[in-house]
C-alpha positions in Angstrom: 75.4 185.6 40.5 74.8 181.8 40.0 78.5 181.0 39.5 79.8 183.6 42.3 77.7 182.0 44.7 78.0 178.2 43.8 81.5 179.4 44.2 81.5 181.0 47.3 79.7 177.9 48.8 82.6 175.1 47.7 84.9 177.6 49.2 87.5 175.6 51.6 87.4 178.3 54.8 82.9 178.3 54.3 83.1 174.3 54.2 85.8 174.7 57.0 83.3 177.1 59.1 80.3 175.0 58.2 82.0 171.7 59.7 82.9 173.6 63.1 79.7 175.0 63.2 77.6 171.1 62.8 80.7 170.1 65.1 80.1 172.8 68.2 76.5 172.5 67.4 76.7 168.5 68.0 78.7 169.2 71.2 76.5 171.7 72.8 73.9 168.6 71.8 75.6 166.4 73.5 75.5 168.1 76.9 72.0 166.7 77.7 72.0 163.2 76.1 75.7 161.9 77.0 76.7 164.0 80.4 73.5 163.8 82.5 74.0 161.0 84.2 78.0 161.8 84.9 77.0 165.5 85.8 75.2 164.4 88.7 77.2 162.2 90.5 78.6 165.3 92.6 75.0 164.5 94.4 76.2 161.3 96.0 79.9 160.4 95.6 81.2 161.9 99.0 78.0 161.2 101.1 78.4 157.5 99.7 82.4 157.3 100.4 81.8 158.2 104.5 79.2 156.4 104.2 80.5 153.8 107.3 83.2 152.8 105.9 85.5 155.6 106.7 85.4 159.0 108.8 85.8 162.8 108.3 88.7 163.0 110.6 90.5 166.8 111.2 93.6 165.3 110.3 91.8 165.9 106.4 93.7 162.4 105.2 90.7 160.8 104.2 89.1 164.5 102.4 92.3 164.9 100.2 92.8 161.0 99.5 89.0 160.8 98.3 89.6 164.0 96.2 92.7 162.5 94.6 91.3 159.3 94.0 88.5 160.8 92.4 90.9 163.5 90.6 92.8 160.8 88.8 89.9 158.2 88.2 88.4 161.0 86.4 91.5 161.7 84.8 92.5 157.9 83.6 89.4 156.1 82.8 87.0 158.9 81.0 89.5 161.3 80.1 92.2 158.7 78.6 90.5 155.9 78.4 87.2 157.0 76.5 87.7 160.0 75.0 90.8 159.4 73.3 91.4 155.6 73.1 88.0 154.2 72.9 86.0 156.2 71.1 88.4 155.8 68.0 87.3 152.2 68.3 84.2 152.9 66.2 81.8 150.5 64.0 81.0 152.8 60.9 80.4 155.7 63.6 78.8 154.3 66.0 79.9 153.2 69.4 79.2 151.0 72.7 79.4 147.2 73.8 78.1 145.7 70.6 79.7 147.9 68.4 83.1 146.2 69.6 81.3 142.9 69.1 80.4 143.6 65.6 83.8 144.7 64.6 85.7 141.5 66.4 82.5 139.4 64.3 83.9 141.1 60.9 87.8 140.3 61.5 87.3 137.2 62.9 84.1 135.4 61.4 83.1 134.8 65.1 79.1 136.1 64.1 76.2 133.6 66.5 73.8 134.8 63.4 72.9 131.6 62.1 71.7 133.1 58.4 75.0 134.9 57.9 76.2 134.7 54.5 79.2 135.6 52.4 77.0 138.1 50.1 77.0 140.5 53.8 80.5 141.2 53.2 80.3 143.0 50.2 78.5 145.6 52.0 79.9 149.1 51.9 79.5 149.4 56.0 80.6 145.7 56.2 84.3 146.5 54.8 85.7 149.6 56.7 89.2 150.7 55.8 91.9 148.5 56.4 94.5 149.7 58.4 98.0 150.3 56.8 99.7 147.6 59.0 99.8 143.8 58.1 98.3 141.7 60.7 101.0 140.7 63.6 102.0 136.9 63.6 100.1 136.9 66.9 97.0 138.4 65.6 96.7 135.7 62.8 97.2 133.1 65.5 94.6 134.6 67.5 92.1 135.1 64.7 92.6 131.6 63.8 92.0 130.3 67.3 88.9 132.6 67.6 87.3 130.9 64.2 88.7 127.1 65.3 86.8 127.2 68.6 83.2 127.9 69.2 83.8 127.7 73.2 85.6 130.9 72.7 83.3 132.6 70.0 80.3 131.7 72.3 82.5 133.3 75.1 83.0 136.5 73.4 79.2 136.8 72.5 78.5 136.5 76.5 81.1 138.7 77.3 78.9 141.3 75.3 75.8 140.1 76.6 77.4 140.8 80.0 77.9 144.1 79.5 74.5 145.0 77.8 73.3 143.3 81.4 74.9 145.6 83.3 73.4 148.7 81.2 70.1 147.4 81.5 70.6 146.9 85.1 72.5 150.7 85.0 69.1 151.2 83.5 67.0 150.6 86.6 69.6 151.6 89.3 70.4 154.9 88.0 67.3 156.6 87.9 66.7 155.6 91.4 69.9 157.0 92.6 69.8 159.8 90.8 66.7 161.1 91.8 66.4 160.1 95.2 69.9 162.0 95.9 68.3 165.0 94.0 65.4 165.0 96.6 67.4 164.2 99.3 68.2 167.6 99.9 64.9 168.1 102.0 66.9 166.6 104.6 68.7 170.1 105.5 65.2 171.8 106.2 63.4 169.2 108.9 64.2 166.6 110.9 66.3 163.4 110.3 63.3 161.2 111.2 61.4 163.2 109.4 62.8 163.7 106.0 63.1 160.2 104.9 58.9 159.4 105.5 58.9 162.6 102.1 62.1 161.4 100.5 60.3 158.1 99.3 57.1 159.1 98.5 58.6 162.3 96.3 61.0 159.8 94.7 58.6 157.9 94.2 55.9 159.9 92.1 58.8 161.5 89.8 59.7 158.2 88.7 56.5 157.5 88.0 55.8 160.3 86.0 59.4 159.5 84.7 58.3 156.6 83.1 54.8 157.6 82.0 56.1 160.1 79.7 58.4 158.0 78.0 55.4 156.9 75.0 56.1 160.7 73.9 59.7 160.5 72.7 62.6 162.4 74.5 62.4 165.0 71.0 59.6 166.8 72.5 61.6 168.0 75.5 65.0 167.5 74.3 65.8 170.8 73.5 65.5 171.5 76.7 68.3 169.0 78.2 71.5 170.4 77.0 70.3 174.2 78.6 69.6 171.9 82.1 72.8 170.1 82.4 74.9 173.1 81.2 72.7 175.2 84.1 73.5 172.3 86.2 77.3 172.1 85.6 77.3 176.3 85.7 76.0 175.7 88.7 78.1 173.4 91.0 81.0 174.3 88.9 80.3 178.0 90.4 79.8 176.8 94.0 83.1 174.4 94.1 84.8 177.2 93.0 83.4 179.6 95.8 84.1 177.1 98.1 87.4 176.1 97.2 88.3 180.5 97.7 86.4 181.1 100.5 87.1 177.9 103.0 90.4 176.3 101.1 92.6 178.0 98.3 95.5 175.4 98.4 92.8 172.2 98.0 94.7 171.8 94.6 97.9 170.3 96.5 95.2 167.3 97.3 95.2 166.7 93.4 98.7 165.2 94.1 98.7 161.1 94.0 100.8 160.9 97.3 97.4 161.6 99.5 96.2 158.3 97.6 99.1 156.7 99.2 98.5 158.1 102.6 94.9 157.3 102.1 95.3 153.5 101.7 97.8 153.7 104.1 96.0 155.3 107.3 92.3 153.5 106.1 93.7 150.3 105.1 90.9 148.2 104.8 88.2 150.3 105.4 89.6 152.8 103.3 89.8 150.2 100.0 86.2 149.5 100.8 85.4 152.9 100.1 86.5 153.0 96.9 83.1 152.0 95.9 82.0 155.2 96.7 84.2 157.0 94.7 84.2 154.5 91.9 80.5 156.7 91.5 81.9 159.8 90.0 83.0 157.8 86.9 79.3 156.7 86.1 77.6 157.7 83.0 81.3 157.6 81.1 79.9 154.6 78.9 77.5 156.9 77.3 80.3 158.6 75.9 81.0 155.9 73.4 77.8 154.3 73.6 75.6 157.3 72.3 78.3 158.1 69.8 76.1 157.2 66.8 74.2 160.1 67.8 77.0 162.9 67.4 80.7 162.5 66.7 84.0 161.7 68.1 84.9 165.4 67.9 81.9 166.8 69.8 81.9 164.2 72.5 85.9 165.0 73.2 85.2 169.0 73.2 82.3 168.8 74.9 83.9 166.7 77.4 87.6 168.4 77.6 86.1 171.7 77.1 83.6 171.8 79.6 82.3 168.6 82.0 85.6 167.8 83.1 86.9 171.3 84.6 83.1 171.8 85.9 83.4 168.0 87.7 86.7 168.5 88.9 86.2 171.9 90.2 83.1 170.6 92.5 85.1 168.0 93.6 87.3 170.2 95.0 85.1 172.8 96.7 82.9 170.0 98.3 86.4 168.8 99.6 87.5 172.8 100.6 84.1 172.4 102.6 84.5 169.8 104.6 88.2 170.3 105.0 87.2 172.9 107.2 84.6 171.6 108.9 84.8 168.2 110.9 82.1 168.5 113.6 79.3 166.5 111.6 76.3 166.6 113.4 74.4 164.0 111.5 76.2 161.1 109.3 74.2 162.2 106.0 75.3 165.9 107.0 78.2 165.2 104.6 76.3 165.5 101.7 76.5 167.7 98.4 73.8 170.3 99.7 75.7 171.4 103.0 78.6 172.7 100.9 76.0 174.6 99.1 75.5 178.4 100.4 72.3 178.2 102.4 70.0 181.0 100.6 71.0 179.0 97.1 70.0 175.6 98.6 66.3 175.7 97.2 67.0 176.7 93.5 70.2 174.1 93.5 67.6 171.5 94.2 65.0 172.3 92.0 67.8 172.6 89.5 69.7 168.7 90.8 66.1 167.2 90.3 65.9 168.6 86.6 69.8 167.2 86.2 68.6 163.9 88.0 65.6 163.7 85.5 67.6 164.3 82.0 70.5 162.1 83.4 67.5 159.6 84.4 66.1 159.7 80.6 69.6 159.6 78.6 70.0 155.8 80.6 66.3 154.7 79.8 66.7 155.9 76.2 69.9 154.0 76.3 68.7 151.0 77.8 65.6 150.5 75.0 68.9 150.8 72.2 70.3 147.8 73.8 67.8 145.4 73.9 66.7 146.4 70.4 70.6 145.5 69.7 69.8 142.2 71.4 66.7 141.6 69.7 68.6 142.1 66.3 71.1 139.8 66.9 68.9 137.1 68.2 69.3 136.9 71.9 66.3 139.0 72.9 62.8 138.0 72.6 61.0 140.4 70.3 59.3 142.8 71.6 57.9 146.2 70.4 59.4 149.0 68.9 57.8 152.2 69.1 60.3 155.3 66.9 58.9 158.0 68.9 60.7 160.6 66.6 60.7 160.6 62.2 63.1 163.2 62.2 65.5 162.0 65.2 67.5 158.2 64.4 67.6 156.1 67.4 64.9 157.8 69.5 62.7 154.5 70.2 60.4 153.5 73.1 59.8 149.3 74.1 56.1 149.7 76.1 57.3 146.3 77.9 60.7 147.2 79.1 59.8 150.4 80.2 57.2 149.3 82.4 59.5 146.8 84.0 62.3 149.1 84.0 59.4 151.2 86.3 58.4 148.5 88.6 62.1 147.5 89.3 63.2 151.2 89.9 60.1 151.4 92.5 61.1 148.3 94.0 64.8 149.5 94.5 64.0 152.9 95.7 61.3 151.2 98.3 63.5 148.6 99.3 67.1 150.6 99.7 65.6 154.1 101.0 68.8 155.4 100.7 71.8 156.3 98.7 74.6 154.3 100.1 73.2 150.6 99.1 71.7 152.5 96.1 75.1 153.5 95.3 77.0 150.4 95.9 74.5 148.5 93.4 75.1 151.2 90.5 78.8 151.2 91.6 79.4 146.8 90.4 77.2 148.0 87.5 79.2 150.2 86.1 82.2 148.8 86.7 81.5 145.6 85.2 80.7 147.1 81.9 83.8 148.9 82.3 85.5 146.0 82.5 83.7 144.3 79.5 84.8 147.1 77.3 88.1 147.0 78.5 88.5 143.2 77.4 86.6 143.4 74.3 89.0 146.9 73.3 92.3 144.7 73.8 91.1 142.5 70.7 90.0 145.3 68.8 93.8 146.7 68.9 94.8 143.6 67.7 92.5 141.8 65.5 91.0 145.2 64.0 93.5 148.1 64.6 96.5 145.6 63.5 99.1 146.6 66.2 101.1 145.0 68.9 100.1 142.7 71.6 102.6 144.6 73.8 99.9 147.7 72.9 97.0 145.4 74.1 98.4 144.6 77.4 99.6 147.6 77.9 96.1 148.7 77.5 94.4 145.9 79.7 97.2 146.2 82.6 96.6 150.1 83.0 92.6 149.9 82.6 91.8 146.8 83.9 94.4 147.2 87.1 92.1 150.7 87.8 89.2 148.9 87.0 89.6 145.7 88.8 90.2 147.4 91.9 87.1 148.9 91.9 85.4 146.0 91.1 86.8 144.4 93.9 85.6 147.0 96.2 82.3 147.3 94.5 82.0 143.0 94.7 82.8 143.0 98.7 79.9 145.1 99.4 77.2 141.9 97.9 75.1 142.1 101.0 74.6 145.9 100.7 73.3 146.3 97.7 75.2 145.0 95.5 73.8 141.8 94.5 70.8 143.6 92.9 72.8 144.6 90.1 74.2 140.5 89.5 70.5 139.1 90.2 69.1 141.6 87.7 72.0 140.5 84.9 71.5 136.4 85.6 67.5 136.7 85.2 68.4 138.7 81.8 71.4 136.2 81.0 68.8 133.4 81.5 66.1 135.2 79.3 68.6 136.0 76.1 70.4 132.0 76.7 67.3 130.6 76.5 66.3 132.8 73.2 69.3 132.5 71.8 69.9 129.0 72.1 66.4 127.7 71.1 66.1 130.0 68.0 69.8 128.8 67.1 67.8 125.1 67.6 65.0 125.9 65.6 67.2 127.3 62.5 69.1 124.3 62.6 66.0 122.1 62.3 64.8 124.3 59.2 68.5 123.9 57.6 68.1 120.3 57.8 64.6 120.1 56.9 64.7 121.7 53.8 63.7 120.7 50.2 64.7 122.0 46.7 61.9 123.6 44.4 62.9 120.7 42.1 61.2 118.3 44.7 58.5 120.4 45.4 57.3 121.0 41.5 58.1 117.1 40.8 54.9 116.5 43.2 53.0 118.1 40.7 51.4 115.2 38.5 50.9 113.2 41.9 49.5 115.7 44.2 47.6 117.8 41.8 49.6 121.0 42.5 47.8 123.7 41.0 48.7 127.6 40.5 46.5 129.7 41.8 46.2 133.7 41.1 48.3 136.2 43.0 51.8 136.6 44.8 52.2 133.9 47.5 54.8 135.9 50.1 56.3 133.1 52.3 58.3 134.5 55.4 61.0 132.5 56.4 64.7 132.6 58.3 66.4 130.8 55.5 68.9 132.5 52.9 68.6 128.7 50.9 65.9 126.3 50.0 62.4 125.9 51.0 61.2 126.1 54.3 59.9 122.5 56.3 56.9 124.9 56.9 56.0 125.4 53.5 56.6 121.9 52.0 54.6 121.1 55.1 51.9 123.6 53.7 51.7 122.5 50.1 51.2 118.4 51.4 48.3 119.5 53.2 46.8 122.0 50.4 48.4 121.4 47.0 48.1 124.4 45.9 49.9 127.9 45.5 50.3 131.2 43.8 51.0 131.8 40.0 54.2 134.2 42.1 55.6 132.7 45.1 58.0 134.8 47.2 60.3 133.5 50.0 61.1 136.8 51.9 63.5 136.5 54.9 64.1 139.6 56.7 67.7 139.0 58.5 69.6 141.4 60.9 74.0 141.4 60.0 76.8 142.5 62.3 76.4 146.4 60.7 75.4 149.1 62.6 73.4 150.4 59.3 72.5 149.3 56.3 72.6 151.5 53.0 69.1 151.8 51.0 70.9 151.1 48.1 71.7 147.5 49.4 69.0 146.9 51.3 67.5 144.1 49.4 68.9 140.4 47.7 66.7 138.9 45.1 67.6 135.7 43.3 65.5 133.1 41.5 64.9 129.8 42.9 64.6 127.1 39.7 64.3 128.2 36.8 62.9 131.3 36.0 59.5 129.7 34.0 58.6 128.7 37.8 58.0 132.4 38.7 59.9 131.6 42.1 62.1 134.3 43.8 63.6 134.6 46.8 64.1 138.2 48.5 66.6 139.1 51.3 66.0 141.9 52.8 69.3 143.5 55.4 68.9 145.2 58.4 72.1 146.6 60.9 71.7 146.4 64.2 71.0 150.3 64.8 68.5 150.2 62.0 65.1 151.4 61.9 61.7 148.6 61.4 59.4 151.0 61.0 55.6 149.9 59.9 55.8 150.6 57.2 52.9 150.5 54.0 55.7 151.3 51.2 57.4 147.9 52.3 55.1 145.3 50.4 55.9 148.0 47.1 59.0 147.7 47.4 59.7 144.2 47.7 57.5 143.5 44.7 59.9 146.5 43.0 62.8 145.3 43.7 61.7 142.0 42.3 60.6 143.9 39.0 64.1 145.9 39.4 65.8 141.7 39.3 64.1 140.6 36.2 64.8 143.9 34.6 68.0 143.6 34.7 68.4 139.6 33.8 70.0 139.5 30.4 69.3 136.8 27.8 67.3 134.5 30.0 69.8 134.2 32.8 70.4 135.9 36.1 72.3 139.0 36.0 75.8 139.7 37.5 75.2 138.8 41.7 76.8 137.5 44.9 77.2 133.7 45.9 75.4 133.7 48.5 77.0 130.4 50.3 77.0 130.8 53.9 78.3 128.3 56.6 74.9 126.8 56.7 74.0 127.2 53.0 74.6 124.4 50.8 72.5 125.6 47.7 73.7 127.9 44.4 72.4 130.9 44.7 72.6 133.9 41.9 72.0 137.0 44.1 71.3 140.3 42.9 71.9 143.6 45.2 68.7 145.7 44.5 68.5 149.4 46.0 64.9 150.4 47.9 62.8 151.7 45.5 61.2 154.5 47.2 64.5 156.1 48.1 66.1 155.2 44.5 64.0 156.3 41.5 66.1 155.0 39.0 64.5 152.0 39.0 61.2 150.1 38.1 58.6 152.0 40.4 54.7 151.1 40.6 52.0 153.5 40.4 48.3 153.3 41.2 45.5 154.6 39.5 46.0 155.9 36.1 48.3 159.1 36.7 52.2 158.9 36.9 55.3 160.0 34.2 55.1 159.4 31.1 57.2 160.0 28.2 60.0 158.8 26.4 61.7 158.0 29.0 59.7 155.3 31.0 57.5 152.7 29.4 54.6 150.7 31.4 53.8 147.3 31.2 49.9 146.3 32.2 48.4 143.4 33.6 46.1 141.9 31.0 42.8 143.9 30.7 40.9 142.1 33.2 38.2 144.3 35.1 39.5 144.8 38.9 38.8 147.6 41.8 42.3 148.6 41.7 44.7 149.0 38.8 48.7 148.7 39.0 51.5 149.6 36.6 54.9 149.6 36.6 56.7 152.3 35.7 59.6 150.7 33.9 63.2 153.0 32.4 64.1 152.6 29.0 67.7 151.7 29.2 68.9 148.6 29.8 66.7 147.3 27.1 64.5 144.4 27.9 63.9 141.4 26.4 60.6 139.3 25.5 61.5 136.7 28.4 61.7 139.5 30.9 58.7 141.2 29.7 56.4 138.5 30.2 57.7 137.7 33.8 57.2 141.2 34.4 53.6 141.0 33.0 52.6 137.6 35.2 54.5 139.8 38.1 52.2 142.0 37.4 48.9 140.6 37.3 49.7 138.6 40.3 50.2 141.8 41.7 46.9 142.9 40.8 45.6 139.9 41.8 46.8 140.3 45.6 49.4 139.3 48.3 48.7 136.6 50.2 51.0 136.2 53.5 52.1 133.1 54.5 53.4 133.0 58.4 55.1 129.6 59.6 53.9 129.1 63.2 56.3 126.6 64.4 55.9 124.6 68.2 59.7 124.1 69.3 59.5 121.0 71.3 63.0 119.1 72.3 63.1 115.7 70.5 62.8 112.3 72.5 65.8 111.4 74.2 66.5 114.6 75.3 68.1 115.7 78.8 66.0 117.1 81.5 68.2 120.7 81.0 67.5 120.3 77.4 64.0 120.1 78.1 63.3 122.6 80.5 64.8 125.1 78.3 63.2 123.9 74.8 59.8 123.0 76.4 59.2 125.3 78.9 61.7 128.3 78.7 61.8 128.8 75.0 58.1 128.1 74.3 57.4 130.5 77.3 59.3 133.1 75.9 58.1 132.7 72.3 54.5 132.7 73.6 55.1 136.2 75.2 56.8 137.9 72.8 56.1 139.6 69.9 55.9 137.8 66.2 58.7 138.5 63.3 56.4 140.1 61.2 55.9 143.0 63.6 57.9 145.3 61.7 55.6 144.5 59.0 52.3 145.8 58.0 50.7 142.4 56.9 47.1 142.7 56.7 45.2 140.0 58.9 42.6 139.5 55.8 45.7 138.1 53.5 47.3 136.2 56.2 47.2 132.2 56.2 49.6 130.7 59.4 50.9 127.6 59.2 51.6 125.8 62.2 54.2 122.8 62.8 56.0 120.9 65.2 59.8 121.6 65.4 61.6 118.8 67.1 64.5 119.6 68.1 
């Protein structure tokens, strides 16, 4: 029975079921995290189109030119465009703005990390599959231009930073148009002076409990966001098509591209102002590939093919059948979603567009805490903290301070505007522009990473970028009505990551050239009366080479440290993820009599810093694991670890996490644990403590007496205690600096660093072992 059944599991049609089941199963998914937002633009795309810029004339030009400018923008940008161009354009599977950066950073060594090092690119995510094609003479050229020039490579990087300003400005625009279009269909049932004094206020207080729930993680409710937007698209999908037999059956000859033509032509002007408007029905298509990481390619395109797109397409047109047969608009917000909706169903519809607006609402907030934990990662973000709201769910995170100011900023817009036409022209230039982003940063992707023709690039950029461009251009006329919110939200968040990201770039170039060598430090020995004390010294620091300012600044002042001295740096690299198996670098520093190590421990971008208690454990582990493996007194087989700003030698050894891989040296507590022939322990000396510690050590390889009694002072050091040591540094620009220089360094930077969180967060680094060491960085 054993046999017949491990047999019938490896069958090819079970595996074949099994993979369409996860596959339909991640679609269905998918519904409620990627689609809310772009299900619910039905709610406002018309009303914002005839806003003023254009009228409902009985002619029906301007009805059947909206509806085929809406038919083929849906058709070209998240159709073609996304769901079978860009989302191919993974990073290890997942997707969005800095998933293109990180890919461009890998095939053309244009990374802003300043701790990068050559040792990252042996990492299994780091070297995806090379495509079968040679890179074109122009793609060298370009790639070597790229790594010549830092004007450009700084260029890229705010290109990307661009478009994650754009989401988190998407971020605080969307909810509010969302939702107040949702309520907005209280306007039908009283009075137009009247409705708007209960459209605020209701707006309003969902937000607010909007973003009050957040702290309890989108997995408590989420099983209940795909049913909602699939009721949601059932819904209007059901409707357009009532409308479309009832008032117009032959709406579909407005699908044709000549009523685009005769649109421009009759509204001129006006008409290309408009486009704003319906640049709307296009919004929430970035989630597509931005929230990839979360399903698959193959779940997002059937999901989308399958089902959003004929839903959104047939509302369209019945909204259109409507109103192509009926032109005497009472009031100018009359043309709205809701008065193509069947009176008696008009209550349930909006009870049923406010849950839509809420999930669609969420999937943006969710989205915008992913990017600035991206942007923290990578440097240009002030830390700030990460709350996983979910253990089982990856990705799932909550930021306390961005969410309140995503709140306040929502309230202000929804206040200020009132109503959905500046609303919508502020979301409009939002969306767009990260459009655009992608659409620039996807044309070096096809070259630099995919390996094919320029002709293929421009191609790409002169089909996209003509579409988008003249949206944008629409979108950008409208900056008095609304849509300068969306550009003064992006420069305040430009100016908040340029000033992070340029004075931590300053204060890692003051500890590169302020380092000593361990051979320095131990010569001070006989003249400073440098004495070992008891225990594991763990020294943080942001350098993969040498020793810190901070700590040679330390040991002047105190000359003393521990019998173990650690220099841990804890580093983010252009990966999306990071495998436990190659999480952490260890490497002596000196000889290995000096009981001096250095650990490296790798985080992607997308990964998880959770508190974590195991992590002290494992680092002193995976040290054990290093001088386990050394053979005859020398380092084993590592990495060179010389980076662009490392000048030092470093033997590096990849070393998996020890709680995940149990192959290697694991410490127990206490007295229990395995036993056998198969592990052996090694003790600390018998020396009478509250807490005893062992490690658990395999048989094979064999050890030698060298290694032993590292492992034995490791050991008793660990027995001993940790002691943390935290560098505290002051960034203050040098004399002679320029008053820009200054105002950034002295009061932007240190403003910044004062208000955000510290690197050792992530950490759980008990305040009793702690010793900070402050310092003036002069930069």
């Amino acid at each position: 029975m054993d046999l017949e059944t491990g047999f019938h599991q490896n069958h090819p049609k079970v595996r074949w079921k099994q993979s369409w089941r996860t596959v339909l199963a991640l679609a269905y998914q998918s519904l409620g995290v990627v689609y809310g937002d772009l299900s619910t633009s039905p709610l406002y795309v018309f009303k914002s189109t005839f806003a003023e810029d254009i009228e409902h004339s009985e002619t029906n030009e301007e009805i059947f030119g909206a509806l085929s400018f809406i038919f083929w923008t849906l058709t070209l940008v998240p159709l073609l465009k996304y769901v079978f161009i860009v989302l191919k354009a993974d990073d290890n599977g997942e997707g969005g703005t800095f998933a293109l950066y990180s890919l461009l950073c890998r095939h053309a060594r244009v990374s802003s990390l300043p701790n990068c090092q050559l040792a990252d690119e042996e990492l299994s995510s780091y070297r995806k599959e090379i495509p079968k094609l040679a890179l074109t003479s122009f793609g060298l050229r370009l790639k070597s231009i790229l790594e010549k020039y830092r004007v450009l490579q700084r260029f890229l990087l705010v290109l990307a930073l661009v478009g994650a300003c754009m989401v988190i400005g998407d971020g605080v625009l969307t909810p509010a148009l969302s939702v107040f279009s949702a309520v907005s269909g209280v306007e039908l049932a009283m009075a137009k002076e009247h409705h708007k004094y209960v459209e605020v206020p209701v707006a309003c207080l969902i937000l607010i409990a909007l973003f009050a729930l957040q702290h309890y993680g989108t997995h408590r409710v989420g099983h209940l966001f795909a049913p909602v937007v699939i009721l949601w698209l059932l819904c209007i999908s059901s409707i357009g098509l009532y409308n479309i037999i009832h008032w117009n059956p032959h709406i579909y000859k407005a699908l044709s591209p000549v009523h685009m033509y005769k649109f421009i032509k009759k509204t001129q002007t006006q008409g290309w102002k408009s486009l704003g408007g319906i640049l709307l029905c296009i919004t929430g298509s970035e989630a597509m590939f931005a929230d990839l990481g979360h399903f698959s390619q193959l779940s997002i395109q059937i999901a989308f093919t399958s089902f959003v797109y004929p839903s959104l397409i047939l509302a369209y047109m019945g909204q259109a059948a409507y109103l192509s047969q009926h032109h005497v608009i009472e009031n100018d917000y009359r043309i709205g979603f809701y008065i193509s909706v069947p009176k008696n169903l008009r209550v349930p519809v909006l009870l049923i567009a406010l849950l839509a607006a809420v999930v669609g609402s969420q999937a943006i907030i969710t989205g915008t805490f992913s990017i600035i934990k991206q942007c923290s990662s990578l440097g240009c973000f002030p830390r700030v903290k990460i709350v996983h709201t979910s253990s089982k769910f990856h990705g799932q995170i909550y930021i306390p301070e961005i969410n309140w100011i995503l709140m306040m900023l929502c309230l202000a817009v929804t206040i200020g505007f009132r109503d959905t036409k500046r609303m919508g022209n502020a979301s409009g230039l939002a969306v767009i522009t990260v459009m655009l982003v992608t659409t620039c940063l996807m044309s070096l992707v096809i070259v630099l990473c995919w390996h094919q023709s320029v002709f293929l690039a421009i191609g790409f950029v002169v089909l996209f970028g003509t579409i988008e461009a003249m949206f944008f251009s629409a979108s950008v006329i409208k900056f008095l009505e609304g849509a300068w919110v969306p550009i003064a939200l992006s420069l305040i968040f430009m100016l908040v990551m340029y000033v992070w990201h340029y004075g931590t770039i300053k204060k890692y170039e003051f500890d590169v050239q302020n380092k000593v060598s361990v051979d320095w430090l131990l010569s001070l020995g006989p003249t400073l009366g440098i004495v070992r004390v008891r225990g594991i010294g763990l020294v943080h620091t942001e350098l993969v080479s040498g020793i810190p300012a901070i700590f040679s600044h330390f040991v002047t002042n105190l000359p003393a440290f521990h019998q173990v001295l650690i220099f841990l740096c804890v580093k983010s690299v252009p990966v999306p993820h990071v495998g436990h198996e190659e999480r952490f670098l260890v490497g002596h520093i000196g000889p290995r009599e000096h009981r001096v190590y250095r650990c490296i421990v790798r985080y992607g971008y997308r990964d998880i810093h959770k508190d974590d208690v195991e992590f002290e454990k494992d680092l002193v582990c995976s040290v054990a694991e290093f001088i386990r493996k050394q053979k005859d007194g020398s380092a084993p087989d590592g990495l060179s670890v010389n980076g662009e700003l490392c000048s030092d030698d470093e033997a590096m050894t990849v070393v998996g996490t020890p709680s995940t891989h149990l192959e290697g040296v694991q410490l127990r507590m206490g007295q229990d644990g395995p036993s056998g022939p198969e592990v052996q322990e090694i003790r600390a000396s018998p020396v009478n403590h509250k807490r005893r510690v062992r490690f658990v050590v395999p048989e094979s390889p064999k050890i030698d007496d060298g290694s032993r009694a590292e492992l034995r002072d490791l050991h008793e050091a660990r027995e001993a205690g940790v002691a943390y040591i935290l560098g505290h540094a002051y960034v203050q620009a040098k004399q002679g600096s320029g008053l820009v220089k200054r105002m950034v360094i002295n009061l932007g930077y240190e403003f910044l660093r004062r208000n955000s969180r510290t690197s050792t967060d992530s950490l759980t680094v008990p305040h009793a072992s702690t010793l900070e060491v402050g310092m003036v960085y002069h930069v």
